[in-house]
C-alpha positions in Angstrom: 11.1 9.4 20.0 11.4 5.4 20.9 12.5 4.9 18.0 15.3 7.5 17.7 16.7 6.6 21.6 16.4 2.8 20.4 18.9 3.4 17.3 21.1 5.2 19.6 21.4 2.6 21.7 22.3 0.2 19.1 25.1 2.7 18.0 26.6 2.7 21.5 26.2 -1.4 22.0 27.4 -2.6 18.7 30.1 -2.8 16.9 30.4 -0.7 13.9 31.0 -4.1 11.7 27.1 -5.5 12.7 25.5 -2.1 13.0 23.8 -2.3 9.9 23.0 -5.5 10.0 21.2 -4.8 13.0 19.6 -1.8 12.2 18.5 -3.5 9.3 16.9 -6.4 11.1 15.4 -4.0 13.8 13.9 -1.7 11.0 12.1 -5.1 9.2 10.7 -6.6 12.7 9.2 -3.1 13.2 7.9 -3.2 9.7 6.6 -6.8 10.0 5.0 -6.0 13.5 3.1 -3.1 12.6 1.5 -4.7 9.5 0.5 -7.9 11.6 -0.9 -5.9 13.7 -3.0 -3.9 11.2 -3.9 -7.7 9.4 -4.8 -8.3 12.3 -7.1 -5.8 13.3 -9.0 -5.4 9.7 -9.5 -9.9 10.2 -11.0 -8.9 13.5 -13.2 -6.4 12.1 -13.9 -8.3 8.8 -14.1 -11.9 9.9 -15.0 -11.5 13.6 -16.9 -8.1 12.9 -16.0 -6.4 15.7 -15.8 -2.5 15.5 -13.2 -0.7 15.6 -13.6 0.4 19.5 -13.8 -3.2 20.1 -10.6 -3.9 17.9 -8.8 -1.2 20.0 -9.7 -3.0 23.0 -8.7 -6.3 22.5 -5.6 -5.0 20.8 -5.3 -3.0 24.4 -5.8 -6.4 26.1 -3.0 -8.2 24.1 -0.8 -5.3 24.8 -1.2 -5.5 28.3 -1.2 -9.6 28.5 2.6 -8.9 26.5 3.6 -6.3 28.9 2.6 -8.3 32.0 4.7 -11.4 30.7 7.3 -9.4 30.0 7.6 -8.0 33.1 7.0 -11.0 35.6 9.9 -12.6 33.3 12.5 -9.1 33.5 11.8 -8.8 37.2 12.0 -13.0 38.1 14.7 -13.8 35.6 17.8 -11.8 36.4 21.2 -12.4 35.6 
């Protein structure tokens, strides 16, 4: 669902001469993000041999440690 609301978006934003240049670039970051993060997860559980309740936590942690910096910078830093 994200996804589908975040191509709209990028429809109604851009122009039609970058659009697929964008959606092309958007499509390979969420390619490239989604198998670091799944590296990164089997290297926890392989090298730092964690299980994979413990891999879902820590991955929970980073999430929230992203979110969090995220936020204090979208609600401090306004245009």
């Amino acid at each position: 669902l994200l996804t589908r609301e975040r191509r709209y978006s990028m429809q109604k934003f851009c122009s039609s001469s970058m659009l697929g240049r964008v959606m092309a670039v958007d499509y390979a970051l969420a390619t490239l993000s989604e198998a670091f993060s799944a590296m990164c997860g089997g290297m926890l559980q392989d090298n730092a041999g964690l299980s994979a309740e413990e891999v879902s936590y820590v991955m929970a942690v980073v999430a929230f440690v992203t979110l969090a910096i995220w936020a204090l910078y979208f609600f401090t830093v306004k245009p």
